[in-house]
C-alpha positions in Angstrom: 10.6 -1.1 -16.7 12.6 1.7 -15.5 12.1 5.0 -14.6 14.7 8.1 -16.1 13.4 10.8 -14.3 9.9 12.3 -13.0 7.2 13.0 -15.6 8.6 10.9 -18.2 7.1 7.2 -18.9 8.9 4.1 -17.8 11.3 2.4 -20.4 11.7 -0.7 -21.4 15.1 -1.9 -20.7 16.2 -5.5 -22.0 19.9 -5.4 -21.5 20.4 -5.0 -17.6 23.0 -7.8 -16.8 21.9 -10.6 -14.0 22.0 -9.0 -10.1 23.9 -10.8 -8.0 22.5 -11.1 -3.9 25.0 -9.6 -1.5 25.2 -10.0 2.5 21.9 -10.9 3.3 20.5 -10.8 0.1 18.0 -12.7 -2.2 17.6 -12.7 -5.7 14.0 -13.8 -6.9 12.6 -14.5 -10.4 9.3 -12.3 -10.3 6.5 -13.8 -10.4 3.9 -10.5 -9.8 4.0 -7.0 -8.4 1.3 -5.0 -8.0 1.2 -1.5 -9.2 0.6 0.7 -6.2 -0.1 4.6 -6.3 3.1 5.2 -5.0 4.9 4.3 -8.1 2.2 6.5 -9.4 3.6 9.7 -7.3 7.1 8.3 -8.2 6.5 8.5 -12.1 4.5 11.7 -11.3 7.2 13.9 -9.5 5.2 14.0 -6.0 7.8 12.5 -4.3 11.7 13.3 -4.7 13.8 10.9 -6.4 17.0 9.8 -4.6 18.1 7.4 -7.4 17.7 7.5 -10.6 17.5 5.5 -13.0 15.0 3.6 -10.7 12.9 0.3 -11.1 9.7 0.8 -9.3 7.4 -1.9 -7.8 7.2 -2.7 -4.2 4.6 -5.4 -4.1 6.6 -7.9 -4.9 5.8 -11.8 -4.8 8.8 -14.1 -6.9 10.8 -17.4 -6.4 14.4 -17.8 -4.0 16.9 -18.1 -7.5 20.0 -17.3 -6.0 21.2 -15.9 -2.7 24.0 -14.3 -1.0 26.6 -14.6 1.8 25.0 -15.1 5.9 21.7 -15.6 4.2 19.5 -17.7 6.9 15.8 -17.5 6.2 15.2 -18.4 2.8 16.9 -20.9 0.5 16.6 -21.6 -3.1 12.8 -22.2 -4.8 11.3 -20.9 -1.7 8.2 -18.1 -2.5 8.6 -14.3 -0.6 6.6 -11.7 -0.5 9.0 -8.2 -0.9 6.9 -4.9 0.5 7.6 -0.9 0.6 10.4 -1.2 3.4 13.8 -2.6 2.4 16.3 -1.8 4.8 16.1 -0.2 8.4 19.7 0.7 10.2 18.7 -1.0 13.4 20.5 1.0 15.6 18.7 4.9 15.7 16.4 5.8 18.6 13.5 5.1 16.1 14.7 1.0 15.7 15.5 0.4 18.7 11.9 1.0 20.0 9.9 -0.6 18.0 9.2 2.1 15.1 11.7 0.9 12.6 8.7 2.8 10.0 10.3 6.0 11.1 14.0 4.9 10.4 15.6 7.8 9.1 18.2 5.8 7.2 15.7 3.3 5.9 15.2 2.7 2.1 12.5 1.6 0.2 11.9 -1.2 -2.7 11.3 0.6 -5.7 12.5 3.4 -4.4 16.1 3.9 -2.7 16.2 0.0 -3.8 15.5 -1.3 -7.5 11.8 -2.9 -7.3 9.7 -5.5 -8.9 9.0 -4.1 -12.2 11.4 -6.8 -13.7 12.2 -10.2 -14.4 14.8 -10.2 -11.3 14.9 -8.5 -7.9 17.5 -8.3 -5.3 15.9 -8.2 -1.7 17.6 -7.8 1.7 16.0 -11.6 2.9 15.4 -10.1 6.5 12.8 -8.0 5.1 10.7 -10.7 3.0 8.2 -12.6 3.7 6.8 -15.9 3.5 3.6 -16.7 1.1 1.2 -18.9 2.1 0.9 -21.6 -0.2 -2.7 -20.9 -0.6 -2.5 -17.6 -2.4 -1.9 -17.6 -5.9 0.4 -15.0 -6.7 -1.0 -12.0 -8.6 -3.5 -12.3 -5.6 -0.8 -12.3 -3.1 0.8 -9.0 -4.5 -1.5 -6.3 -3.5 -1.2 -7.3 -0.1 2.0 -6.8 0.0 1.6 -2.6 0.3 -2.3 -1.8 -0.2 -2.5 -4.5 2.7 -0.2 -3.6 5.0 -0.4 -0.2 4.9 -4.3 -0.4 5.0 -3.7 -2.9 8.0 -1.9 -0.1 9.9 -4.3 2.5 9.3 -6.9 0.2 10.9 -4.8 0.0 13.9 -3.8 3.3 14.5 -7.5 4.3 14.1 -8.7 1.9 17.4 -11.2 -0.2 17.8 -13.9 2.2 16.3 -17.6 0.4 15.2 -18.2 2.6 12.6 -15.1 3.2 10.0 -15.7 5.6 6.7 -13.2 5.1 4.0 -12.5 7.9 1.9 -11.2 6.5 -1.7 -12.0 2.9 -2.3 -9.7 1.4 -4.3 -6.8 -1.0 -3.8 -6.0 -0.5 -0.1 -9.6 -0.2 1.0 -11.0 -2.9 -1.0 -8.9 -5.0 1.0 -9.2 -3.0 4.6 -12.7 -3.5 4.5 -12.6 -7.0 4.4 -10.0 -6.8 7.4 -12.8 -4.4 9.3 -15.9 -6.7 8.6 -14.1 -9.7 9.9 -13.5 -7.6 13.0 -17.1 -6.5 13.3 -17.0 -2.7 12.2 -19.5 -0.9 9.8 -17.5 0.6 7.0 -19.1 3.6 5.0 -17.5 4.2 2.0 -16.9 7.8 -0.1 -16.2 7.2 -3.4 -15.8 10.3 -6.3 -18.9 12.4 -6.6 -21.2 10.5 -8.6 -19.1 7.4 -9.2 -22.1 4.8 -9.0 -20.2 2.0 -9.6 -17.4 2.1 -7.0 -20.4 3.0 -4.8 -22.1 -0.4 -5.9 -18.4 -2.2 -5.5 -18.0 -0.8 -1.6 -21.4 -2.2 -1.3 -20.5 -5.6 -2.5 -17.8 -6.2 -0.2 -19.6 -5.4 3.3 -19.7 -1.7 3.2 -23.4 -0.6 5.1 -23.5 2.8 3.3 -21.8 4.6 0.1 -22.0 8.0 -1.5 -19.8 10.3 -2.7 -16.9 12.3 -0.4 -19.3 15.2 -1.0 -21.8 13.4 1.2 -22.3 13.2 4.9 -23.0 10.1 6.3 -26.2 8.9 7.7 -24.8 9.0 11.2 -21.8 10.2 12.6 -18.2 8.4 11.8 -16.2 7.0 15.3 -12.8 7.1 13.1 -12.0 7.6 9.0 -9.7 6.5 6.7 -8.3 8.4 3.7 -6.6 6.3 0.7 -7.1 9.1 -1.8 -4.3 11.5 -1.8 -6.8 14.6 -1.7 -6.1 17.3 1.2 -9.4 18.8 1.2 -10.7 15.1 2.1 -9.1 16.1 5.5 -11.6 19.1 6.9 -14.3 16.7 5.1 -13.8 13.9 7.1 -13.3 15.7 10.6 -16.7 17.2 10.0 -18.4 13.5 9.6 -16.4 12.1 12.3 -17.9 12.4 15.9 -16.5 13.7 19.1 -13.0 11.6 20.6 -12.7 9.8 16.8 -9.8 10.1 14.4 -8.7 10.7 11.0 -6.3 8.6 9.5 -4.0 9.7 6.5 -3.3 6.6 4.6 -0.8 7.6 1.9 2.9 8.4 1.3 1.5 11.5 -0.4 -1.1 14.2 -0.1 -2.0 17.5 -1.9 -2.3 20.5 0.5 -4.4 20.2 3.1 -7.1 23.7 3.3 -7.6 25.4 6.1 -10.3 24.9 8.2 -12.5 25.8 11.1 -11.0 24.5 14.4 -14.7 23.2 15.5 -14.3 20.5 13.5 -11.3 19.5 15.1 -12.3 20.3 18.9 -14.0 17.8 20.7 -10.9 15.5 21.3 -10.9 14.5 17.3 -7.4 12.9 16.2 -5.8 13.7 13.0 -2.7 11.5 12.7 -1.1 9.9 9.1 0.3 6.6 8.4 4.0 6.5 7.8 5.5 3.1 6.2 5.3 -0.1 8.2 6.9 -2.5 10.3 8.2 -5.9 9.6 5.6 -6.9 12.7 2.9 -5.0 10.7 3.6 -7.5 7.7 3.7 -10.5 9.9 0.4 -10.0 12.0 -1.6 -8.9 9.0 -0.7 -11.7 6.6 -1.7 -13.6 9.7 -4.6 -12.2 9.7 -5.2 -12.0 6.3 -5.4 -15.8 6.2 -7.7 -15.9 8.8 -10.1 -13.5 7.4 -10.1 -15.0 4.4 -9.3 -12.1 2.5 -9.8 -11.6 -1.2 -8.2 -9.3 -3.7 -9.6 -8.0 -6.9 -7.0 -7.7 -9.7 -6.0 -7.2 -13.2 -3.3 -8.4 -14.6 -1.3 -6.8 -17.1 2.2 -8.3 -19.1 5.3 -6.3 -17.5 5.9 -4.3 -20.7 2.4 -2.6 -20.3 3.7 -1.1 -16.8 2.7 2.5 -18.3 -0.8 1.5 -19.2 -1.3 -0.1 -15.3 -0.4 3.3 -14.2 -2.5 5.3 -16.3 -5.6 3.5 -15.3 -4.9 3.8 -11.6 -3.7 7.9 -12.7 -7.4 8.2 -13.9 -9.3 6.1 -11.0 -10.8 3.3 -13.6 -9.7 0.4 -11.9 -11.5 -1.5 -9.2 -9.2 -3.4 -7.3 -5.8 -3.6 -7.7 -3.4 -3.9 -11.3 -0.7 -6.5 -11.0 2.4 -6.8 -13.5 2.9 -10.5 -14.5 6.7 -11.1 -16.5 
């Protein structure tokens, strides 16, 4: 399923020939990829397209088919897991300590980097990962991206006991599972008035949901916003006590409003989440498995790509949507 250029839906494209693996490379039959809202601001024009025509998908779960010269990792029939960051250069200030997220020369799988919206995918092997056997593999995908990145937020926000997440959908219906297992109260925001993603944050752990409209019933230590709304951002500083922090969990984010600098003051943290690092992958899959977490899915046939995205454009999906070839 490819994407010609922003605004426009994906095509259908049946006559790409067979990509071959280069240096370092993997080709993998699909096997799932989750749709993520990225691919959403993609096919959306939020973000600017460096390539075009472009296969989205960056949560990508297939089978080793072929691979390429000074390949060490992975060999033939082997599972991997493919996530949002494709290639770093290695070398640039940001590498070479340890923030490879901030490469400025990195690209991205379904981005810079023809995704899993297809049959076949060609993956730079030193950015895959290895699936536990244990996780089927429309379950695995979300992980993949919604996981990680949700994984990272957690982190960046400390080790705060009381966590409110602001949009609960893919990301955060897996990040609360990661937060309950490490003992901290999650209070979720949901739409104004959307009872049943209220009821579905309850269902997973969360002690308290209402709408972002809402304040809590006691003050926040640290907040987490999936939904790509800037005037979550005053909203959550104001629920969020004195020394916590406000996480920005997305790729993407409409202008954020001004606001009063009170709500700010006290030593209150306002940071965003940029990407991830291989080591993010590693310990949260780790994790993951530990915590025995759980993703909710629906699964929809590759050519119905279009239809994933407009039920995560319109918020009616609980979980995550995964495209099966």
């Amino acid at each position: 399923m490819v994407l010609d250029g922003a605004g426009v839906p994906l095509r259908l494209d049946d006559r790409r020939e067979l990509p071959r693996p280069g240096p370092h490379e993997l080709r993998i039959r699909v096997r799932a990829c989750g749709v993520c809202r990225t691919d959403l601001h993609l096919v959306d024009g939020d973000l600017p397209l460096p390539k075009l025509p472009v296969i989205p998908g960056h949560e990508i779960v297939g089978i080793v088919e072929a691979t390429g010269p000074e390949t060490r990792r992975f060999r033939e029939g082997e599972r991997v897991g493919v996530p949002w960051l494709g290639w770093t250069c290695g070398e640039c200030a940001y590498c070479r300590s340890g923030r490879e997220n901030l490469c400025d020369r990195a690209e991205f799988t379904g981005y810079q980097r023809d995704g899993g919206y297809a049959e076949m995918a060609v993956v730079d092997e030193r950015y895959a990962f290895p699936i536990s056997p244990g996780l089927e593999d429309v379950a695995a995908a979300p992980l993949l991206c919604a996981g990680m990145i949700g994984f990272r937020a957690l982190r960046l926000a400390g080790d705060a006991p009381r966590v409110g997440f602001y949009g609960f959908g893919a990301a955060a219906h897996i990040a609360i599972q990661v937060a309950r297992y490490r003992r901290q109260d999650v209070y979720a925001f949901t739409r104004p008035g959307d009872s049943d993603g209220q009821a579905y944050a309850r269902s997973l752990g969360a002690v308290w949901a209402g709408g972002s409209d809402e304040r809590p019933p006691e003050p926040l230590d640290a907040a987490l916003i999936f939904a790509p709304v800037g005037p979550l951002v005053p909203l959550a500083l104001a629920a969020t006590a004195k020394g916590g922090t406000v996480v920005c969990a997305g790729i993407h984010m409409s202008d954020v409003p001004a606001f009063p600098y009170r709500i700010l003051w006290g030593e209150r943290v306002l940071r965003s989440v940029a990407n991830l690092t291989r080591q993010d992958g590693e310990e949260f899959l780790a994790l993951a498995g530990a915590a025995g977490v759980r993703t909710r899915t629906k699964r929809f046939p590759l050519e119905e790509a279009n239809a994933a995205l407009t039920e995560l454009r319109d918020g009616s999906l609980e979980g995550a949507a995964v495209l099966v070839p």
